[in-house]
N, C-alpha and C positions, 0 to 999 in steps of 0.2 A: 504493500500500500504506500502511494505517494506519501512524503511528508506534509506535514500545514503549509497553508499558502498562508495564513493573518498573520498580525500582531497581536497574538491572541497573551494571554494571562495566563501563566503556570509554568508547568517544564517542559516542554516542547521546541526543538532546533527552530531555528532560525533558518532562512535560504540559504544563509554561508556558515552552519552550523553551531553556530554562538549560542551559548543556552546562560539566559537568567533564573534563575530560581529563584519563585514567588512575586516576579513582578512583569511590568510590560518586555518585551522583547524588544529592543534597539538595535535597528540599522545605520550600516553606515550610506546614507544614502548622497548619490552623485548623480549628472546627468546622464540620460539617456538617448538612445536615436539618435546620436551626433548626426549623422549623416542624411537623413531628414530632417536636421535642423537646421542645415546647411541648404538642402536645395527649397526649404520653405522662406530663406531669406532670400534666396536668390531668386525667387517667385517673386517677392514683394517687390524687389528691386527693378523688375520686370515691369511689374501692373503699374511702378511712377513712372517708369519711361515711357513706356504706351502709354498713360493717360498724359502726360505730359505732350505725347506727339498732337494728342488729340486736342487739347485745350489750345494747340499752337497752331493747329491746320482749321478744327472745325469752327463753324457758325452754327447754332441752333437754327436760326430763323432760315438757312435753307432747307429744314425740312417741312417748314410751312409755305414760304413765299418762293417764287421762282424769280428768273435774272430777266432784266431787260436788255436790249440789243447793245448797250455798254459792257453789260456784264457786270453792274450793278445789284446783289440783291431788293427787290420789292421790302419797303419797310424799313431799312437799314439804312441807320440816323450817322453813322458812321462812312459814310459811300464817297463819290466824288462830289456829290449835288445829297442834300439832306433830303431822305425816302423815307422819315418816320412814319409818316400818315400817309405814306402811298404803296399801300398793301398788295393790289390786284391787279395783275398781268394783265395788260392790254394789247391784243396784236392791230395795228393801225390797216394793214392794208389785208380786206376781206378775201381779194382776187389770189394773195400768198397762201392766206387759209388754205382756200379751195385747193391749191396746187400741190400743198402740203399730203392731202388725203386722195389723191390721185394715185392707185397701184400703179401706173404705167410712167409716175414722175415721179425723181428721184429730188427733188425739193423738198426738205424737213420741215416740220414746224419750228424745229430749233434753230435755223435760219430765218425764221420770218419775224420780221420789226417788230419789236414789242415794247413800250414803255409801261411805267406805271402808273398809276392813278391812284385815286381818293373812294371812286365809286364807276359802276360801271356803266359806259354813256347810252341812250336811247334814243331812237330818231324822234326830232320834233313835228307837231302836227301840220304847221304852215311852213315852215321852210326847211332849209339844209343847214344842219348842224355839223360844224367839223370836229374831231379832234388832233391837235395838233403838236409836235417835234416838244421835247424840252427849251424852253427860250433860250438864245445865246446867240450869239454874233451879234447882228443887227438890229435883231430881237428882243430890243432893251426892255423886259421885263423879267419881276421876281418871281421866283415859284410859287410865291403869295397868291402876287394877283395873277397868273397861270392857272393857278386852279381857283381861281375865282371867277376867272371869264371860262367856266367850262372847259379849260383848257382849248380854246378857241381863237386864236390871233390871226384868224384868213382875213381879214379886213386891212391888216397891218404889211401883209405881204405884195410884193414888190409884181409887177407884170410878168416876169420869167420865172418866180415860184408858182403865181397862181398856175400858170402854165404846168409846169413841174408837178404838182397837185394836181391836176387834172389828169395827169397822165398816169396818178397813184406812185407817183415818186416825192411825194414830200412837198417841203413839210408838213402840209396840213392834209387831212385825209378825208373822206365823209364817212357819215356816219347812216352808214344806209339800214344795217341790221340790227334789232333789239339783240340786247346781250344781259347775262344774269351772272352773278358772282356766285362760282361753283368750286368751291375750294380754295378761296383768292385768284383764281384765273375769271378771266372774262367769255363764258362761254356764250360763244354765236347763237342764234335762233333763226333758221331758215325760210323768215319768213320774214320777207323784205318788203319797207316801208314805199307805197304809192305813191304816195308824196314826196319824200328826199328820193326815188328813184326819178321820178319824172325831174326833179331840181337837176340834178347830178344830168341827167340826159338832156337838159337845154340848154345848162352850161359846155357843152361837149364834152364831159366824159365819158373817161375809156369805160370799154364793157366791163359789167360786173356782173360776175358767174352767179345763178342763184342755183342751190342744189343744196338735197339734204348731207352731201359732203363736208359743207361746212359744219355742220354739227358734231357731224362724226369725228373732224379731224380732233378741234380740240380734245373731244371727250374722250376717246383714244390715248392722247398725252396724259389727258389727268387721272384716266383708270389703268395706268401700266404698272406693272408689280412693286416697280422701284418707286412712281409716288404713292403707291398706297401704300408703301411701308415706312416712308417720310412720314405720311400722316399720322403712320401710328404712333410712331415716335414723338414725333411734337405732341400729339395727346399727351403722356405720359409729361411732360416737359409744363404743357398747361396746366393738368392739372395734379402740380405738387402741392397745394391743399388738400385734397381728396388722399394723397396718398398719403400726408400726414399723420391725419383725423384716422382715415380709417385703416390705412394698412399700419399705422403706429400706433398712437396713442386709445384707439378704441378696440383692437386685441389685448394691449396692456391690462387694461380697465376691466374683460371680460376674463381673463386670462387667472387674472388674479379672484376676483371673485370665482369663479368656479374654484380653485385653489381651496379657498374660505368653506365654501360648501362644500369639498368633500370633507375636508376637517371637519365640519358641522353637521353633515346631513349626509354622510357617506353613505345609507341604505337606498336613500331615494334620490339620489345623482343617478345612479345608470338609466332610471328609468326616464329621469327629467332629460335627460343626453339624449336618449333612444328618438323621445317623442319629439326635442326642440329641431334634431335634425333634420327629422320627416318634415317637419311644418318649414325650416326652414328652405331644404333643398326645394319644395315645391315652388317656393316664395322667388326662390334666384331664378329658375326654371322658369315663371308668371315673367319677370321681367323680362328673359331674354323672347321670348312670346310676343313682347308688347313693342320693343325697340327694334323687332325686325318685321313689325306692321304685321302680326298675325291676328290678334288681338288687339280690339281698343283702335285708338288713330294715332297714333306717338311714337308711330315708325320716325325714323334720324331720316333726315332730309341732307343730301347734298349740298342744298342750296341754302347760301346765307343770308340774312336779310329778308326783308319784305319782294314778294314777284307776283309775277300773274299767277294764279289759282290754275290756270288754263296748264301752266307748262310744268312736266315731268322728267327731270333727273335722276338718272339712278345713279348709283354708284357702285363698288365692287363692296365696299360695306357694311352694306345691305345685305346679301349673301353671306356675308362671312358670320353675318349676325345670326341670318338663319340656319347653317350650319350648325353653328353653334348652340342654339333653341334642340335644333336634334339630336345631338349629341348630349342635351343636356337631358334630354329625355331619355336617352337611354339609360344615362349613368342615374338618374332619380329613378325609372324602375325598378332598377337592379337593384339600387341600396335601401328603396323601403323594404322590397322585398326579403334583402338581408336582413335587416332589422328587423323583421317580424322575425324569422328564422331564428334569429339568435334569443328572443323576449324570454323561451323557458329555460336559459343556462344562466338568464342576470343573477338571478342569486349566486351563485360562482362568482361571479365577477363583485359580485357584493361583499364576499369575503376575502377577495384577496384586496380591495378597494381598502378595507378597513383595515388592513395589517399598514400598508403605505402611510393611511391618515395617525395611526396610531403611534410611527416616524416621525409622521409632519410633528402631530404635538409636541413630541419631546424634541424634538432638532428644530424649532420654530424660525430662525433664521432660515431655513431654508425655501421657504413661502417669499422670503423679500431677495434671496442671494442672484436669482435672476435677473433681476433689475441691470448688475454690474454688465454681462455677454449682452445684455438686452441695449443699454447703453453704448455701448463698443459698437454695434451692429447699425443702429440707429446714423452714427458718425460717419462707419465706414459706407452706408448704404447712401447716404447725401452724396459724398465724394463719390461712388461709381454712379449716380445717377449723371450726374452734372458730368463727369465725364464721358461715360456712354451715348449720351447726346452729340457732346461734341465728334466722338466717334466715328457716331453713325453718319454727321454731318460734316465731316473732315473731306479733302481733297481740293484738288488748286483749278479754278475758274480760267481755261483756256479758250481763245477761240476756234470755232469750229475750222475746220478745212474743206472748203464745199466751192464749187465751179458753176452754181447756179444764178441766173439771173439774181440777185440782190439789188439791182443800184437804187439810192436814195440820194434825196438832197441834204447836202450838208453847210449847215448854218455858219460855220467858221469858214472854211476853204469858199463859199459862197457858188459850189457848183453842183451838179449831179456827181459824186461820187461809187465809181462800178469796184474802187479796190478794197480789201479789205471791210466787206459789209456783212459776212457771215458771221450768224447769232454765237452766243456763247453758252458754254454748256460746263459742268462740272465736272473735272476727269478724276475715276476712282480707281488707283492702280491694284494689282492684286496682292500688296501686304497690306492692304487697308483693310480687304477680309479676313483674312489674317491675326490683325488686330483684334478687330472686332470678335475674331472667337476665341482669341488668349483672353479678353476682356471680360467675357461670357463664363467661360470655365473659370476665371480668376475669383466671382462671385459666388459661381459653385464651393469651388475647395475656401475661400474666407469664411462664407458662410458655415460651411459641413466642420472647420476647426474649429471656430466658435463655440459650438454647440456639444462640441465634443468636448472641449474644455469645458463647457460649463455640465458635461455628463461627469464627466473625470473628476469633479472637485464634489460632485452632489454623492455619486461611488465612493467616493474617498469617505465623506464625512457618514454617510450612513453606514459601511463598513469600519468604520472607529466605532461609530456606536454601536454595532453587536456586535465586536469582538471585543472592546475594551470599554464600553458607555461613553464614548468620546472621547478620550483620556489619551488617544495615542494619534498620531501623524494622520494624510490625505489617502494615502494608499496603502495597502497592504503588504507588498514585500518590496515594491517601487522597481518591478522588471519592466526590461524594452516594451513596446507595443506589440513587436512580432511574437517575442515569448508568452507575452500574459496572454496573448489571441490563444496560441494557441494550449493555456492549459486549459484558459472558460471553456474551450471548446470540447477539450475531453472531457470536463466537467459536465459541461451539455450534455454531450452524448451518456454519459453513463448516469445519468440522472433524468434521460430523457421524460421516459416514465412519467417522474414524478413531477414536474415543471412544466411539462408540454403542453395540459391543456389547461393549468393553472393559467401560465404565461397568455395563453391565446383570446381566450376571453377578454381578462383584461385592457390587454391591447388592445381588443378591437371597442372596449367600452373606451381606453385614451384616445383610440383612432377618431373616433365619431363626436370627441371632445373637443379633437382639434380642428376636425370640420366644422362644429359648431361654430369656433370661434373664426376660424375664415370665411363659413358661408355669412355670418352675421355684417363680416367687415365687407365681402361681395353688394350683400344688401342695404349697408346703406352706403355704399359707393353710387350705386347705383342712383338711389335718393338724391345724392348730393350734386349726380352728375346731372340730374334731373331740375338745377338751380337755371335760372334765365341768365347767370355769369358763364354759364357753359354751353347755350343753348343759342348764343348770337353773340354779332359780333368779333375783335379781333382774337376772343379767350375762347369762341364755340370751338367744340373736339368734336372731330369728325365721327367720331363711331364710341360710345362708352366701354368699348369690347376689350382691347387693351389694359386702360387704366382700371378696371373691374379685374381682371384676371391677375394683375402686380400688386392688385390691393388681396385677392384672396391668397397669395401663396406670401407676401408679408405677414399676413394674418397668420396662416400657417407654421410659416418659422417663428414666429412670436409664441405662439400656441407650441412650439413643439422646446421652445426655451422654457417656458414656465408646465408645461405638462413633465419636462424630463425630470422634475421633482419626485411628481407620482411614478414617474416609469421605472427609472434609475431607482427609487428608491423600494418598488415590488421587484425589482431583477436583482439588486444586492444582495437584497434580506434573502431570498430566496436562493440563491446561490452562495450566500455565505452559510444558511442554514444547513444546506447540503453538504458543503464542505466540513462543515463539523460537524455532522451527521458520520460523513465518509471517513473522517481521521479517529471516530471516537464511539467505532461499532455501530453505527445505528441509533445513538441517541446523541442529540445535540448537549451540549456542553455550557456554552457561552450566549447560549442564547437571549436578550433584556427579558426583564420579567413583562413587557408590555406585552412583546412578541409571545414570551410561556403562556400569558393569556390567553389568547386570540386560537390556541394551538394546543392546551390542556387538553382540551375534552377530545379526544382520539377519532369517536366520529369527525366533528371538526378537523382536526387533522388530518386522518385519511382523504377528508371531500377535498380541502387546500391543496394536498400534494400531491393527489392522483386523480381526484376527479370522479362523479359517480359512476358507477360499474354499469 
């Protein structure tokens, strides 16, 4: 028979065979895992550099605003001309549109003129509205009164722009198509105005294509994989409130109260678990039902701002919503119906709930010790938000290289310029992916050693207290990680028996604990996403799907910091119990007299450590 693994009380070797007589057994204890301790700083050292590249390359705001034909970001107060309050993509010349969405033409929309604006322009009833160039050269006005005169300065232009304009080369353009702000772009509507059409054709201008092309092109640009994954990203980035309140401090708040209650009311927790779960997964279930317009009218709209009632935008988010509804239905039939399944084993689960809580009370620190990992995570989770963003938004604004008709008039040079007119686009080389998944995984393994530390220190103090009543060090004989794996493990196995369907139950009562606590934070993410500061405007988020699903697995890992109390502390007791079961014939030794309680009566016992027959 192995030797003891604890720091157990009496005369028993020690791991490096030291024996005290009559009192705690002391190690000499030193570090461990050199060599994972070495490649986890060299990880660290890693995740500042990458975020470091990231804070130096990226803009958030290009995952919401797209660039104008400078290659200026939309909105960006920092630019060559000040874009704070000119958010929404505007392409000037409709006839590029069209040639854009043409299979048989190799002209991009990323090539075709685009400035930004305030709001997105409309054709007038009596006459021909332009919109028109950023002012400069000759063009002695501010970007004030620019976007006070509608962006409209054709009155001020010279005989050989109007010309130039007319021929859809600048500077001033008309304004022949209703257009709606769909994502901050200015998406066309193919149904062109009578009126500025006929203007436009008795002034002599050039043809202008009408086809339901032009709808398609932009909408194309704005539902491709790469902005709809921008979007989701700036969600997340909008709304760090929501992920505050509810992927922080409102798992905290639940987290800890259930904590309280199983201390308090550990008979009737599993069943208060069983039931809040069903109500709630139904609950998260109802919303995504409702936000992907299956239910009710509160389907997410594309479209920002006020528009015609008449006109319909979809977007890719929409689907993804409803996907998502489906799958949510699946995973909600399966788990009430686990939960029925499991309703006549809660009393199991009720008794090994009460050996944990009867822990908690005497080690009562251990109810607040979470707080510390919880804090750290909190810190570390701001820092890879704020950098993830930039991340995802990192890479260098080049101009395009394209051989296609482009020329416009240019207000400085004062001519038609053909060189150098192709749009700009943002180039993302392949260590930016790269990044982006060392950055990914870097959150994984922060997170997963957090939490392990904060299992390792809750192990530590509840195995001091059944083998010594606290009295003795964090760990038990303080072996590498590789070693201690693998004696738990033999320990597992030859104790399967009697821990197996102890352990299982329980677990799946902490499991449905800590759904609790992230489907709660799901739902009133969801609530909050549901505020008019998210709902319009330059702070609306395109889809709640996202920032809903960072708020439930914050939840989660908050819940799985403060549940590893309970958990850690039914898999110690219960593994230390075996072990000194194992070293001392079959009968425990050093058992606390809380635990001798819980454990006297033999029935009782027998059901704890094997389960009914």
């Amino acid at each position: 028979m192995r030797g003891p693994l604890g720091a157990v009380i009496g005369r028993y070797p020690s791991s490096d065979g030291n024996t005290q007589m009559g009192g705690i057994i002391r190690h000499n204890r030193k570090c461990r895992d050199i060599a994972f301790l070495v490649i986890f700083i060299a990880f660290w050292v890693a995740m500042i550099v990458n975020s470091s590249f990231g804070f130096n390359q990226g803009n958030p705001l290009r995952l919401t605003y797209g660039l104008d034909y400078k290659g200026n970001v939309c909105g960006e107060k920092h630019a060559k001309r000040d874009l704070r309050e000119l958010e929404l993509r505007y392409w000037l010349d409709p006839n590029q549109v069209y040639q854009s969405g043409l299979k048989s033409n190799q002209f991009k929309l990323a090539n075709a003129r685009s400035i930004c604006l305030l709001d997105c322009p409309i054709p007038l009833d009596d006459q021909l509205n332009w919109v028109c160039d950023y002012p400069e050269g000759d063009i002695h006005l501010s970007m004030g009164d620019w976007i006070n005169m509608n962006y409209d300065y054709y009155e001020f232009l010279t005989p050989e722009m109007r010309n130039t304009s007319l021929q859809l080369q600048g500077p001033c353009y008309p304004v022949i198509f209703p257009s709606v702000n769909v994502y901050w772009s200015c998406q066309f509507i193919a149904r062109a105005s009578n009126m500025s059409l006929r203007h436009w054709q008795q002034m002599g201008g050039v043809k202008i294509n009408e086809d339901i092309i032009i709808d398609k092109s932009i909408h194309r640009s704005i539902n491709s994989r790469s902005s709809v994954l921008k979007r989701y990203m700036a969600d997340i980035g909008k709304a760090w409130p929501v992920l505050i309140v509810c992927g922080g401090i409102l798992p905290l708040f639940l987290s800890v109260i259930w904590l309280l209650m199983i201390r308090h009311f550990v008979v009737a927790m599993p069943w208060i678990t069983v039931a809040l779960f069903n109500v709630l997964m139904v609950s998260v279930t109802m919303f995504y039902y409702l936000k992907a317009g299956w239910i009710g009218n509160d389907a997410i709209s594309p479209i920002i701002g006020e528009h015609d009632p008449y006109i319909h935008v979809f977007g890719r988010e929409i689907n993804h919503l409803r996907a998502a509804a489906v799958l949510m239905t699946f995973i909600m039939v399966v788990a009430v119906l686990t939960s029925i399944v499991i309703v006549r084993r809660i009393i199991m689960a009720t008794s090994v709930l009460k050996v944990a809580a009867k822990v908690i009370g005497e080690v009562q620190a251990l109810i607040i010790f979470p707080i510390i990992p919880y804090t750290i995570l909190a810190i570390f989770y701001m820092f890879w938000f704020s950098a993830a963003l930039h991340l995802f938004s990192s890479g260098q604004v080049v101009q395009n290289n394209c051989n296609t008709n482009c020329c416009a008039y240019d207000l400085v040079s004062k001519r038609v310029n053909c060189d150098h007119c192709c749009g700009y686009s943002i180039n993302y080389t392949p260590h930016i992916g790269v990044a982006i998944l060392f950055h990914l995984f870097g959150c994984y393994w922060a997170t997963q050693f957090l939490i392990a530390c904060s299992s390792t220190v809750i192990a530590g103090s509840v195995a001091s207290y059944y083998w010594a009543g606290g009295a003795t060090s964090v760990a038990i004989t303080g072996k590498s990680f590789c070693k201690a794996s693998a004696i738990a493990t033999e320990l597992i196995l030859n104790n399967i028996l009697r821990i197996g369907r102890v352990n299982v139950i329980g677990d799946v009562i902490l499991f449905l604990g800590k759904l609790c606590v992230s489907l709660s934070s799901a739902l009133f993410a969801f609530l909050m996403l549901d505020a008019h500061k998210y709902r319009s405007g330059h702070n609306k988020i395109t889809s709640p799907l996202f920032p809903v699903l960072v708020c439930w697995c914050l939840g989660y890992i908050v819940a799985t910091l403060f549940f590893g109390v309970v958990e850690m502390s039914i898999d110690t007791i219960i593994l230390s119990f075996c072990q000194d079961s194992e070293e001392h014939q079959g009968t425990a030794q050093y058992a606390p007299p809380l635990l001798m309680e819980t454990l006297n009566d033999q029935n009782e016992m027998q059901r704890l450590t094997q389960g009914p027959h």
